[in-house]
C-alpha positions as CSV (number, residue, x, y, z in Angstrom):
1,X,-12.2,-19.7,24.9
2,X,-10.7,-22.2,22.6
3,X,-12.9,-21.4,19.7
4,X,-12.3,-17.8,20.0
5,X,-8.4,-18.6,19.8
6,X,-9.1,-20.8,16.9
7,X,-10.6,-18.1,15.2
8,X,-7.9,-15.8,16.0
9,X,-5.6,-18.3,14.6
10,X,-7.7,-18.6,11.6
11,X,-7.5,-14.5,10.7
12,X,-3.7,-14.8,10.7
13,X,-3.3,-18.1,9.0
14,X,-5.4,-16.4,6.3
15,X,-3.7,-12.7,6.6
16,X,-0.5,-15.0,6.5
17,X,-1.2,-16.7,3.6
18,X,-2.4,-13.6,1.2
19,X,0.1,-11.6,2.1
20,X,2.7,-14.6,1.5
21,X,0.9,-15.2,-2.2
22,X,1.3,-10.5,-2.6
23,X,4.9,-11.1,-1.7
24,X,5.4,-14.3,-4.3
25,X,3.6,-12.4,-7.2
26,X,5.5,-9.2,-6.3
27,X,2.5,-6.9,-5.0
28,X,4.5,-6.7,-1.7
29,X,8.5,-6.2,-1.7
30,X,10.3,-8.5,-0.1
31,X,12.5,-8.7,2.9
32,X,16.2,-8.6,2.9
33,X,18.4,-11.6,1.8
34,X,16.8,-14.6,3.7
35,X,14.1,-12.7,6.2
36,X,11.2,-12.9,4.0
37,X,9.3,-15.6,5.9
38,X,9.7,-13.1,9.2
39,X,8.7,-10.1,7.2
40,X,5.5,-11.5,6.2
41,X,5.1,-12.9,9.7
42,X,5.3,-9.7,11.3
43,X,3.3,-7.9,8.4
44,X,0.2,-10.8,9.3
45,X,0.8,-9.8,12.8
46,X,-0.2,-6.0,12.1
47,X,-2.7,-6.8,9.5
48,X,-4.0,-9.6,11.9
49,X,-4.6,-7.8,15.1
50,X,-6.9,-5.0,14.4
51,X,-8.9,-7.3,11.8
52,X,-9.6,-9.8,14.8
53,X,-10.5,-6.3,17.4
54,X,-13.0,-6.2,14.9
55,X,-14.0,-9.1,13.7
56,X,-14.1,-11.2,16.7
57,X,-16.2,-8.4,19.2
58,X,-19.0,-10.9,19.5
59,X,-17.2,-13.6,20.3
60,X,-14.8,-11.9,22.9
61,X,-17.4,-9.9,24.7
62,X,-19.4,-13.6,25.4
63,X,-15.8,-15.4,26.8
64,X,-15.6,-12.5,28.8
65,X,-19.0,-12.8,30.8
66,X,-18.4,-16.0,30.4
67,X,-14.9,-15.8,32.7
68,X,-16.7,-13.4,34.9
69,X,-19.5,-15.8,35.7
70,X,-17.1,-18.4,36.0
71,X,-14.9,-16.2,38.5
72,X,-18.1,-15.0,40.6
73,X,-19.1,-18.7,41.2
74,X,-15.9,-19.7,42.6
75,X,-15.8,-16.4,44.6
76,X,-18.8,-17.9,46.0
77,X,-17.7,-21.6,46.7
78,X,-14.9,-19.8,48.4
79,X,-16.7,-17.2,50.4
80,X,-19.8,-20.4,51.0
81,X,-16.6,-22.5,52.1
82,X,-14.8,-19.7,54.7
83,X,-17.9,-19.4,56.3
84,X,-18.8,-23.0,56.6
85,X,-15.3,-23.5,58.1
86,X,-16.1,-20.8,60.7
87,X,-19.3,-22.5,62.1
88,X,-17.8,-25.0,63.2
């Protein structure tokens, strides 16, 4: 899980910093007065996202089986542990 969310972080540091570099060189306009910095943060938020749906399938469809295997194992601790309680 951790290196998927690092990788996440890595598309929007990188989203983050082009589109900062479009905005300094004037590719991009930029926001009004002083909101700049949150225009281009929300910009890499909506560039980010979809590129990481993508980008990061692999890696999120093997943390998910890896949570479910996780989740069915302590299902079955609990279930092995109800019915060892009952026995006795």
């Amino acid at each position: 899980m951790l290196r998927y969310s690092l990788m996440r972080l890595g598309i929007f540091a990188g989203c983050f910093f082009a589109l900062w570099g479009l905005v300094y060189v004037g590719a991009l306009p930029r926001g009004l007065g002083d909101s700049n910095l949150l225009w281009v943060l929300l910009l890499a938020i909506v560039i980010s996202a979809p590129l990481s749906f993508v980008l990061l399938r692999k890696q999120r469809d093997t943390m998910s089986a890896e949570i479910v295997e996780k989740v069915g194992r302590a299902k079955n601790r609990l279930d092995a542990n109800r019915t060892r309680e009952d026995a006795v």
